[in-house]
C-alpha positions in Angstrom: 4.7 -84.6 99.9 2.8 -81.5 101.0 3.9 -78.1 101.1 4.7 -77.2 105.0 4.9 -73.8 105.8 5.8 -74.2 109.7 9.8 -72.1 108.4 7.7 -69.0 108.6 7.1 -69.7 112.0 10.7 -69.3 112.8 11.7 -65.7 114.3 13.8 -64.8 111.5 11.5 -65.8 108.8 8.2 -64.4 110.0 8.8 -60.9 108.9 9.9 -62.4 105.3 7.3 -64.4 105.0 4.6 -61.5 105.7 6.4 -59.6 103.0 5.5 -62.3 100.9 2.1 -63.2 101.6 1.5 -59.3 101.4 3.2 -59.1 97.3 0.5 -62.2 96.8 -2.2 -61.1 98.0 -1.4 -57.4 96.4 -1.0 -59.3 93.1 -4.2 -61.4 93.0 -5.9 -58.1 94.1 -4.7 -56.5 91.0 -5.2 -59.4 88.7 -8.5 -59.4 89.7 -9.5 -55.9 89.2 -8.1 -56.0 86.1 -10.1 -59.0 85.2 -13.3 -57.3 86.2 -12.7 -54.2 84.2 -11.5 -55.8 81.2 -15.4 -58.0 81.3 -17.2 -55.1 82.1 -14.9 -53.2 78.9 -16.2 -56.1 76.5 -19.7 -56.8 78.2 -20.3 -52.9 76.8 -18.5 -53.3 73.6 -21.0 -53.3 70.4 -19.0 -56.2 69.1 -21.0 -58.2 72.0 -24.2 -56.0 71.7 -24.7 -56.9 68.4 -24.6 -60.6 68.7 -22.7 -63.1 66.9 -25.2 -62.9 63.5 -23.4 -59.5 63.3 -19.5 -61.0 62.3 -18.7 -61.5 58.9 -16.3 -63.8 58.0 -13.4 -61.1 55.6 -13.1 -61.7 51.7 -10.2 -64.0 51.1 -7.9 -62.9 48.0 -8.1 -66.7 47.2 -11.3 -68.9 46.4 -11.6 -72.0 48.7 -13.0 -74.5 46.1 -12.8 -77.9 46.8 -15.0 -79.3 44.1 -11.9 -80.8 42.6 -11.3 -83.4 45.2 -13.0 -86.4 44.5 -15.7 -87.1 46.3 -17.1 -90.8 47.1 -15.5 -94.2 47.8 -14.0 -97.2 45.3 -16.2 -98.3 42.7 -17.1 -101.7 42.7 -14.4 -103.0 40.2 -11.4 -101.0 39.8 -11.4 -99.0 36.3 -8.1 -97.6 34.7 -9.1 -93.8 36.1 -10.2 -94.7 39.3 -6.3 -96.6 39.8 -4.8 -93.4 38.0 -6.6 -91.5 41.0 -5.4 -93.6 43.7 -1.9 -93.2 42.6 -2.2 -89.9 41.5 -1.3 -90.2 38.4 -2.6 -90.3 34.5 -4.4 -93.6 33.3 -2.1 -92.7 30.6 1.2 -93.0 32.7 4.3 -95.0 31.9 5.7 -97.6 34.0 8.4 -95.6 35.5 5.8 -92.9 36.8 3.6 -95.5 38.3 6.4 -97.9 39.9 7.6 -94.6 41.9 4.2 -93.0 42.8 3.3 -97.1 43.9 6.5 -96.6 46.0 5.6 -93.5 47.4 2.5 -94.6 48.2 3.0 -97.8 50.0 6.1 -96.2 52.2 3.4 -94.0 53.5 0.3 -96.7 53.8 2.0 -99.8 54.5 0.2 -101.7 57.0 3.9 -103.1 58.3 4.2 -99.6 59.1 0.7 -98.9 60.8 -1.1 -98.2 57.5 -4.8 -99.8 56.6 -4.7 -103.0 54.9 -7.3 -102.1 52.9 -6.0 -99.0 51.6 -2.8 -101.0 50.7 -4.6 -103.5 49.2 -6.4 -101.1 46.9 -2.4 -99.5 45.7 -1.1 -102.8 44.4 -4.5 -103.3 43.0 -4.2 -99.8 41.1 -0.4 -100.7 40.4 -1.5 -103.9 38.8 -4.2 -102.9 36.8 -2.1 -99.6 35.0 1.1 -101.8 35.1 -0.6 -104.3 32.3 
């Protein structure tokens, strides 16, 4: 299992083998110098000087607003909007729109399936209450 090096003893290989060793070692030589220039490049940059107080995050062309996600867990007993939020749809909705967001739903959450109990439970509870 560990790497034997004992072919660069051989005659014919030595001389290969030095080539070799010689292209490494050049290589980590140059990698390194290059790493040490590149830190001493950013170590004087005024990005750095400055300090991290001095970044600005850029203007978005888009606001980030997430004040219409609902916020908050299940009320105690399940009202007609909160099971129109769980299913995504209008307390309004008909049947038809509630039996396929249900389905939707409970392919994704079904414990069966690795999804929470819970969570499940709270879906046909939402079904229920807009289906009457």
């Amino acid at each position: 299992g560990s790497l034997s090096l004992s072919f660069l003893l051989h005659p014919k290989m030595a001389a290969s083998g030095a080539v070799v060793f010689g292209l490494l070692t050049a290589a980590v030589g140059f990698g390194g110098r290059f790493a040490i220039q590149a830190a001493k490049r950013l170590k004087d940059s005024p990005a750095v000087k400055a300090g991290p107080s001095a970044f600005k995050m850029p203007e978005l062309p888009w606001k980030l607003d997430f004040t219409s996600y609902y916020k908050g867990g299940f009320e105690e007993k399940m009202t007609r909007r909160e099971a129109g939020q769980i299913l995504g749809v209008s307390a309004a909705a008909d049947k038809t729109r509630i039996q396929q967001a249900h389905k939707k739903l409970m392919i994704a959450n079904h414990p069966d399936r690795g999804g929470s109990p819970y969570l499940a439970a709270k879906i046909n509870e939402a079904k229920d209450l807009l289906d009457k």
